[in-house]
C-alpha positions as CSV (number, residue, x, y, z in Angstrom):
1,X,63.6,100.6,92.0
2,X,64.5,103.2,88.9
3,X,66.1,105.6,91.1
4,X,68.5,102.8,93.0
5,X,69.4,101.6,89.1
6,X,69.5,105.7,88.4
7,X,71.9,106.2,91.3
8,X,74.2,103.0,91.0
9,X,74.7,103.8,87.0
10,X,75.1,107.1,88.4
11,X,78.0,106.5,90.7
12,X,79.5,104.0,88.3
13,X,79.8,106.6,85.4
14,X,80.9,109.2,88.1
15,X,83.9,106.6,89.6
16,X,84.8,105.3,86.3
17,X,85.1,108.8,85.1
18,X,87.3,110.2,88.2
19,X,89.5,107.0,87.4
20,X,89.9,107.6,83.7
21,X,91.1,111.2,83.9
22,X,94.6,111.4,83.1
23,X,97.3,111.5,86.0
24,X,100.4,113.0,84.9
25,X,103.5,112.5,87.7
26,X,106.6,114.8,86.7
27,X,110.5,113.5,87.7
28,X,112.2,116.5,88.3
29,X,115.7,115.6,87.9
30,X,119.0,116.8,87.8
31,X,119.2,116.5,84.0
32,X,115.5,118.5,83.4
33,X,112.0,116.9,83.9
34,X,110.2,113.8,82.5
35,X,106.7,113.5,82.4
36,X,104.9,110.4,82.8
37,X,101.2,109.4,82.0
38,X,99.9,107.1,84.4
39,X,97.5,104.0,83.0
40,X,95.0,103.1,86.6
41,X,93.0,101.4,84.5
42,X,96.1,99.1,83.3
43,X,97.6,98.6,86.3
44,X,95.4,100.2,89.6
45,X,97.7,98.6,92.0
46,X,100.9,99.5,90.7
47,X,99.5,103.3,89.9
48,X,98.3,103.6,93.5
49,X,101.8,102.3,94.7
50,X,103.8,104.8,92.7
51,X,101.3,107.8,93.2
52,X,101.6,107.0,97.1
53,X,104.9,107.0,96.8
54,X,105.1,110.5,94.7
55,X,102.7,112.3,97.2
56,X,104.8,111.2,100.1
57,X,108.0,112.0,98.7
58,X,109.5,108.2,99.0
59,X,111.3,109.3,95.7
60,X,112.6,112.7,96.2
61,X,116.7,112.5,96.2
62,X,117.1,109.2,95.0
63,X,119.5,107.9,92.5
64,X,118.7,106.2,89.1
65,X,121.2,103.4,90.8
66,X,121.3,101.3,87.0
67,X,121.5,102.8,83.9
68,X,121.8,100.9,80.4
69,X,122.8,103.0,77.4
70,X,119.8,101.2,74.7
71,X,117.8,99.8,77.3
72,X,116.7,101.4,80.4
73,X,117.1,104.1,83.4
74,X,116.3,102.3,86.7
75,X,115.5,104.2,90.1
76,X,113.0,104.1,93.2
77,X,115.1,102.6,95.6
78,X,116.2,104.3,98.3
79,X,118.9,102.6,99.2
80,X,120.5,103.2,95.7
81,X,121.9,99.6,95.8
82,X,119.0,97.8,93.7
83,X,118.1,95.5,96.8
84,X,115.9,97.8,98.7
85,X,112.2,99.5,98.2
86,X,109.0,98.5,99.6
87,X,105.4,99.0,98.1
88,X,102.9,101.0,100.2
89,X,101.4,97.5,101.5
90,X,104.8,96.5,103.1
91,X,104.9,93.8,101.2
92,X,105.2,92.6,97.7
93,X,102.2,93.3,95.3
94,X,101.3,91.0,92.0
95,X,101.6,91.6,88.7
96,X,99.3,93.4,86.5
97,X,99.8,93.0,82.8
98,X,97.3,93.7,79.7
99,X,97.9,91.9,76.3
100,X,97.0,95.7,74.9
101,X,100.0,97.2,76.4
102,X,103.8,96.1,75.6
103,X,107.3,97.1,75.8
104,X,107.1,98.3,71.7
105,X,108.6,101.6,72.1
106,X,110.8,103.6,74.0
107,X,109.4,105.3,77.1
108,X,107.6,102.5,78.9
109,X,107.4,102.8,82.5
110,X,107.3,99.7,84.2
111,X,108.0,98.2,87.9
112,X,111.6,96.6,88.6
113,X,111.1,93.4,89.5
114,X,113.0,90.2,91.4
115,X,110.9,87.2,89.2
116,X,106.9,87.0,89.1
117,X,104.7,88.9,92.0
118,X,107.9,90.5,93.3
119,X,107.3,94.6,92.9
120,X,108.5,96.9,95.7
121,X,109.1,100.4,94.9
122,X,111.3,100.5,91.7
123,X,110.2,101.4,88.4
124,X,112.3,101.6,85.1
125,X,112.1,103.4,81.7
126,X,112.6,102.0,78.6
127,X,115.0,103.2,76.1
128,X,114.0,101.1,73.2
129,X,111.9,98.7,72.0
130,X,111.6,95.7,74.8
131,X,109.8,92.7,73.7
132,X,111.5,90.2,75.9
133,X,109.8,92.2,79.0
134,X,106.5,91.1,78.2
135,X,104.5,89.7,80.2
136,X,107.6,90.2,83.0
137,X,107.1,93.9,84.0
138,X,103.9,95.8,85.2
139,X,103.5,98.4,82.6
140,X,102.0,101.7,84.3
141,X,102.5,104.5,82.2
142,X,104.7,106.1,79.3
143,X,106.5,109.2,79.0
144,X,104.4,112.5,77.5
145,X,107.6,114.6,77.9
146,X,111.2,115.0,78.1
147,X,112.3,111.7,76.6
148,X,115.4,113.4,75.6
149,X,115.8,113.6,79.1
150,X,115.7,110.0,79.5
151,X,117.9,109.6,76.9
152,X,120.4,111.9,78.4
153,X,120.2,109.8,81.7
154,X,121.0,106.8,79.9
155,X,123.9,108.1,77.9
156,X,125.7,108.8,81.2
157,X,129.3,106.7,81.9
158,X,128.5,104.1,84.2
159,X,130.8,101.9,86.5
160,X,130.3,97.7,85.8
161,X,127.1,97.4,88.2
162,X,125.6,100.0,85.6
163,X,125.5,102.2,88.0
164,X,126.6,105.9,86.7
165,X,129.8,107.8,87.8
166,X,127.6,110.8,88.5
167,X,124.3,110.4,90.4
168,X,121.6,111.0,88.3
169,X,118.8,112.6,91.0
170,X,115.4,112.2,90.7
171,X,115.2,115.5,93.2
172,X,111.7,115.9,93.0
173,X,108.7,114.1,91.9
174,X,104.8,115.4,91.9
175,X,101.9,114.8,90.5
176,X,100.9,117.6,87.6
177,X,97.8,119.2,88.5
């Protein structure tokens, strides 16, 4: 009986630990790279959608379609039009939200949503300070580096469907080993 308690704390401490190391992703875009720390233990589904996504290279040449100068820099469709975008089930996944994480600073990344239980394969960035996304948006990570670049991104001129004159690429992204 010990060494069944042994080997389940065992492989608890072991699983918990795998999950808890950091995951850094990297956009590569046209502008320079942004990198993003991931939270699984925040949001597991909405990580695993978004990591899927990265290692299969759903992302790679897609458009930030909507960019808003003081708010946010929104991509992951790959139709570029803001309608399109599936998760890796197919189908929409649920919300995840944690009253320890918020939209109270700039570089929040977060899933694009339709209304509640509605997130595909976009994801935004925040500019600013948020509040009125609470509760709204999946929060799944932050940026670690090249917030300036985000910042560039949403300085760009933009037509009056936000969307900018000149693409803004995410050309490649990975996952930082």
């Amino acid at each position: 009986m010990k060494k069944l308690l042994l080997l389940i704390i065992s492989f608890t401490l072991l699983t918990t630990a795998a999950f808890a190391k950091d995951t850094l992703v990297v956009l590569k875009t046209n502008q320079g790279d942004i990198t993003i720390k991931l939270l699984p233990l925040v949001a597991p589904k909405a990580v695993e959608n978004f990591t899927t996504h990265v290692k299969n290279g759903y992302y790679n040449g897609i458009a930030f379609h909507r960019v808003i100068r003081g708010f946010m820099v929104q991509g992951g469709d790959p139709t570029e039009t803001g309608m399109g975008g599936k998760s890796i089930w197919g189908k929409p996944f649920e919300d995840e939200f944690n009253p320890n994480y918020k939209f109270d600073k700039p570089g929040v990344l977060a899933m694009a949503n339709s209304g509640k239980n509605t997130n595909g394969s976009q994801f935004f960035i925040t500019v600013e300070k948020t509040p009125w996304l609470n509760f709204k948006h999946t929060i799944f990570g932050y940026v670690v580096d090249g917030y300036d670049i985000v910042e560039k991104i949403s300085n760009v001129k933009v037509d009056g469907n936000s969307r900018p004159y000149d693409d803004q690429i995410l050309v490649k992204a990975y996952i930082k080993k």
